[in-house]
N, C-alpha and C positions, 0 to 999 in steps of 0.2 A: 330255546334251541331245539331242533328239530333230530339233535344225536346227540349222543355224548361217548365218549372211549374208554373201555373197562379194561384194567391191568387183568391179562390173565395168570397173572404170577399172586399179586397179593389182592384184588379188587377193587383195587384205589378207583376212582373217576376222575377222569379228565374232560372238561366240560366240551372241548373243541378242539380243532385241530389248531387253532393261534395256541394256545395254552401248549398242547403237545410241543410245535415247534418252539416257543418258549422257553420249553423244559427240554431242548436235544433231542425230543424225541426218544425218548424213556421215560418210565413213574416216578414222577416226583417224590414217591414215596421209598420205592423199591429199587428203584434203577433199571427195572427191567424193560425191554424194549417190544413185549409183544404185548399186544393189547387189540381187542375185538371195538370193533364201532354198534353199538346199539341204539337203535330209533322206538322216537316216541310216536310209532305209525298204527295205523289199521289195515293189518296185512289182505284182510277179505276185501280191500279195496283193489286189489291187484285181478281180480275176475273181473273188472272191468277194461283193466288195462289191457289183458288179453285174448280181448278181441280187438284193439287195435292191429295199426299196421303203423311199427315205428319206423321213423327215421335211421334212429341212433339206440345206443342204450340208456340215452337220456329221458327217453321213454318213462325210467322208472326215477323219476327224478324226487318223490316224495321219499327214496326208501335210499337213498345216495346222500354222501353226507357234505353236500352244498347248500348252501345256506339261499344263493341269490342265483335264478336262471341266467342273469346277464354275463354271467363269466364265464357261461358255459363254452367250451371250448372242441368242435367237433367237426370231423370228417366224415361221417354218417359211418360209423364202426358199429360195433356188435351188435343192429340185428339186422344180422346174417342169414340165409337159406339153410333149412335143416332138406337134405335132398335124401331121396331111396335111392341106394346104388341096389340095383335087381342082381346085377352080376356075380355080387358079393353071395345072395344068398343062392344062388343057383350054386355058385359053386362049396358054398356049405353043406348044402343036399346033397350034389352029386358025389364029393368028394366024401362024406362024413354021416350021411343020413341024419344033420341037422338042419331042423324046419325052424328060422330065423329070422327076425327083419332087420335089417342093417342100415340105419340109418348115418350121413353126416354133415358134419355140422363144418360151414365152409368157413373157417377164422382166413381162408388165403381170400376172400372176397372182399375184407376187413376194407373199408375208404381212406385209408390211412396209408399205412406202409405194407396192408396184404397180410398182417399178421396175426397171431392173439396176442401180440402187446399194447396193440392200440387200444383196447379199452383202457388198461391202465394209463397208457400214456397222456391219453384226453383226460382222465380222472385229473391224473397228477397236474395236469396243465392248469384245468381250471382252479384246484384246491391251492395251487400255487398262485394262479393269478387271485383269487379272492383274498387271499392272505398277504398279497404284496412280496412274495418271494420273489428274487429276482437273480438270484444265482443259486446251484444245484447242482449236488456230486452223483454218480453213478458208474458200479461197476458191474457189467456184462460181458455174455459172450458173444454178443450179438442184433437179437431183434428188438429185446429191450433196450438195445443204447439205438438204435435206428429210429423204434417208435419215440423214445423220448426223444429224440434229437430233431425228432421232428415236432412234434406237438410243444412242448415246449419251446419252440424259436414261435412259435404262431402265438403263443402266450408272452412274448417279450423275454422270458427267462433264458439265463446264460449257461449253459448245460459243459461240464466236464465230466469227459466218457472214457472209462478209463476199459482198455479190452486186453484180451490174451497175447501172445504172439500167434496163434495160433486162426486168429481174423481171417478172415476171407475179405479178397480185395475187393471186389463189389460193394461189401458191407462200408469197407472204410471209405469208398467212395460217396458212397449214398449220405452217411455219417457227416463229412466233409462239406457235403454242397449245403449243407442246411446252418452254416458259420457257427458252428459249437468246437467247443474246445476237447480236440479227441489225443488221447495219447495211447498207445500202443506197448503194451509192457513188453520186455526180453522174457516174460516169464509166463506161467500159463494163468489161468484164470484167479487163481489164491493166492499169486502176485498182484495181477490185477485189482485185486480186492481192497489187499492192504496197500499198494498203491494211492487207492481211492480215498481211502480212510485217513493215509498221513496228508495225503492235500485238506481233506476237509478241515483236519485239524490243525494245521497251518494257516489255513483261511479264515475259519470260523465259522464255515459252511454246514448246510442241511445235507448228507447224504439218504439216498434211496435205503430203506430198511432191509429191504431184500426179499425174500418171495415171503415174509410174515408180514410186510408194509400193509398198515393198514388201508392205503391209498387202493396199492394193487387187488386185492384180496376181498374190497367192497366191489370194484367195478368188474374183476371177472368173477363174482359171484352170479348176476346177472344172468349168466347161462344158465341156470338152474329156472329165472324168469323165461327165459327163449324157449329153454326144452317144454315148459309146463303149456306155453303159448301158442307153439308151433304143433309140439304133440300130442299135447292133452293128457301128459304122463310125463313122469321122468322114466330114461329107460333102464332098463334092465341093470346093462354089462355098461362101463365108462372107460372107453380104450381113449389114451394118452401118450407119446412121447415125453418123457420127464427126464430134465436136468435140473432145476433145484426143487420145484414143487408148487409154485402157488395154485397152480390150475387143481390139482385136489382137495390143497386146503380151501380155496373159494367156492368149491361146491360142496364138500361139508359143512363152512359154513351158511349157504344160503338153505340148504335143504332145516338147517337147527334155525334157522331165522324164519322160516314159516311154516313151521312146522305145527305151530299150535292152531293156525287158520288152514292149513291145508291139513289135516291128520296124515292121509292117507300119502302123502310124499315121502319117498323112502332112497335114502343114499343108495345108488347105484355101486352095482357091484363093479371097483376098481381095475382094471389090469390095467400098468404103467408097463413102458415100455423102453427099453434102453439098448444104445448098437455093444456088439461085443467089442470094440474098443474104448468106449469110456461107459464102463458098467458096473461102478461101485453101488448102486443101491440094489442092483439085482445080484447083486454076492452078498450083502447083505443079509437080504430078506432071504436068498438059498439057507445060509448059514444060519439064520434065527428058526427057519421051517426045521431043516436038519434036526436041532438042538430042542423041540419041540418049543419053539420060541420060550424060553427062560424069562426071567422077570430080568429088565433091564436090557434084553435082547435087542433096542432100537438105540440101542448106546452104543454099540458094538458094531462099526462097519471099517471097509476096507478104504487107503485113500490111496487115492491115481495120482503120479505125479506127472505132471505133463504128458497130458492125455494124446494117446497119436492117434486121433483121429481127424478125420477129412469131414466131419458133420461139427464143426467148430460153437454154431450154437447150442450144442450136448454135450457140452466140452469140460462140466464139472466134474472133476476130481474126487475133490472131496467133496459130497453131499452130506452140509451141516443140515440139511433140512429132514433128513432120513429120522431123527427122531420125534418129530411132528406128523411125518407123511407115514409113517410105516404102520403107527397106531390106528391112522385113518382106512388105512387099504385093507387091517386085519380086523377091522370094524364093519366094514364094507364086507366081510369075505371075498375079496379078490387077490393079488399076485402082482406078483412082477415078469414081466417075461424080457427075452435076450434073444435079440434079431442079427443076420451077422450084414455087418455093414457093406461087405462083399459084391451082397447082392439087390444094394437099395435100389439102383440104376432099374435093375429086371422087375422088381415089384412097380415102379415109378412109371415105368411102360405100359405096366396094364391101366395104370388108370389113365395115363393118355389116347390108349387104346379104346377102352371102354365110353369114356367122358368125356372125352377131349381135358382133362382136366390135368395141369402142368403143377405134381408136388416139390417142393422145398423138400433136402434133405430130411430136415426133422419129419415134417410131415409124412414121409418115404418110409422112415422110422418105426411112426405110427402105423402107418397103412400094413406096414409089413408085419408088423405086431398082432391087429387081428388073425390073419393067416398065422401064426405062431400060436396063439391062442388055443385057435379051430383045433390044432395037431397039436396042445396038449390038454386039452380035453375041457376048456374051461370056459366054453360056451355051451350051451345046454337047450335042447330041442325047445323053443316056442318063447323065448328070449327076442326082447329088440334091443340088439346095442347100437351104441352110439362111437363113432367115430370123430377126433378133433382133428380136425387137416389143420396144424400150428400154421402153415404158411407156405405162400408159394414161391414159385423156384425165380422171382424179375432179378434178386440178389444172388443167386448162384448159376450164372452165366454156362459155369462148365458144366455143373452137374444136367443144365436144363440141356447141353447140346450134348452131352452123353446122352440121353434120355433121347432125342431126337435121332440119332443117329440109328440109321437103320441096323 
């Protein structure tokens, strides 16, 4: 076998991913459900890969934990354009006398559904079709029940998606036409959840593990491939939108996964980014800095009940993932910052202004986060950060004709 999966609770091994789903999907040993995929690869063999020009992020198909090319399952996703927005940093000079390079990274170009779920979603499709899975739980707010609703019906799997009340119609639409089984909770996202969880277990179904799956978390590790590819660095600063987290656990972990062939690759300095109406990981992390983050401090956050926000894909409450992601960002020496949702529409103008370029609420999120950053102090002269545009606006009809509206 070309991987094998490490309990990261006790270090049991699980040879494959049949064995994993064999065992539910936790250690056979411990019961616990998080677990890293480790390859028996030669990382120095990726300086060759990166001078390619990929298709997909199958690109990196030796260091992915697929056994057989023929199941692969893709819409030419993750690699994506890493572009210079110049605009950005003029206005970091002008505005701040910060000399910057402001690179991003276009996940709304994604061939799939425009997202950063699509990488996952293609992972999961294939890992599902090599394995003969053929039905499959998940619960979302959004782009992950879109991308998988989609990729998995291209893989024959029968997908039950289970979402908030709080959905966007669009979303349910898109969800809809691709004949997967969607239901719609009365309740917000942590309804949704456990929703999803008593169907599996009525069924006797595989559900998605959630932003620690090691499905998701190999294939958006990747980025860390793209940025090394694209830039011939990883960058500096790592600006994100985050609702549960796997996009910084996937680049912690790929930076620790070549880390011994690339020495010099170093975890970027985090800022997550969350709107002030569902913003339980940045009260958190306020209340852990306050406290001079105490021992245990990522144990201790706040939960949203029925989050009232109009950005429904950040629509997590409770952020169980905060005591994984909070140790990684105070690792990173980065932050969380708090964007007011108010005014996603005006930031979302300029980069259509500037780019022609149409964000998705989250992505609006993000975008707006940088600028939040800049004004509190957490970029730093001669710095390249990176920007992730999550996704663009084809699923949010209204916000795109706010944004248009002169």
């Amino acid at each position: 076998m070309k991987y094998e999966l490490v309990c990261q609770k006790c270090g049991a091994k699980i040879s494959s991913f049949k064995e994993w789903f064999d065992h539910d999907q936790v250690c056979p040993k411990c019961g616990s459900n998080y677990v890293e995929v480790h390859y028996n690869a030669n990382y120095h063999q990726l300086s060759e890969l990166f001078k390619g020009h990929p298709a997909s992020f199958w690109h990196y198909f030796d260091f992915l934990p697929l056994e057989d090319k023929a199941n692969i399952i893709t819409c030419n996703e993750g690699a994506i354009p890493i572009e210079e927005w110049d605009f950005l940093e003029r206005f970091a000079q002008e505005k701040y006398g910060i000399n910057c390079k402001v690179m991003v990274y276009r996940n709304d170009l994604n061939g799939g559904t425009n997202t950063f779920k699509d990488v996952a979603a293609a992972m999961g499709a294939a890992i599902m079709k090599e394995n003969g899975i053929k039905e499959y739980c998940i619960a979302s707010t959004g782009n992950t029940a879109t991308a998988f609703s989609k990729y998995l019906s291209l893989a024959g799997v029968r997908l039950n998606v289970f979402v908030p009340n709080c959905v966007c119609h669009d979303t349910v639409e898109e969800i809809r036409s691709y004949g997967q089984n969607l239901v719609i909770s009365e309740g917000d996202y942590g309804a949704a959840k456990k929703e999803a969880a008593d169907y599996k277990k009525a069924h006797g179904l595989l559900i998605s593990g959630g932003n620690i799956d090691p499905i998701r978390v190999e294939a958006k590790k990747t980025m860390v491939f793209e940025f090394l590819r694209q830039m011939g660095k990883m960058p500096d600063v790592y600006v994100q939108a985050v609702s549960g987290g796997t996009g910084p656990i996937a680049v912690d972990k790929g930076v620790r996964e070549i880390k011994d062939a690339f020495p010099e690759t170093q975890l970027p300095r985090m800022i997550l980014v969350q709107q002030d109406t569902c913003d339980p990981m940045v009260q958190g992390w306020e209340n852990a800095e306050k406290a001079g983050f105490p021992e245990g401090y990522e144990k201790n956050f706040p939960s949203i009940a029925n989050p009232q926000t109009k950005v429904s894909i950040l629509s997590t409450g409770t952020p169980g993932m905060f005591p994984i992601v909070a140790p990684i960002v105070r690792k990173s020496g980065g932050g969380f910052v708090r964007v007011k949702e108010a005014e996603l529409v005006d930031y979302a103008k300029i980069a259509k202004r500037e780019r022609n370029v149409m964000l998705g609420p989250a992505a609006a999120v993000c975008f707006a986060g940088f600028y939040q950053a800049l004004a509190e102090g957490k970029i730093k002269d001669g710095e390249t950060v990176l920007i992730n545009t999550g996704e663009g606006a084809a699923r949010a009809k209204d916000f795109a004709a706010a944004v248009e509206k002169a």
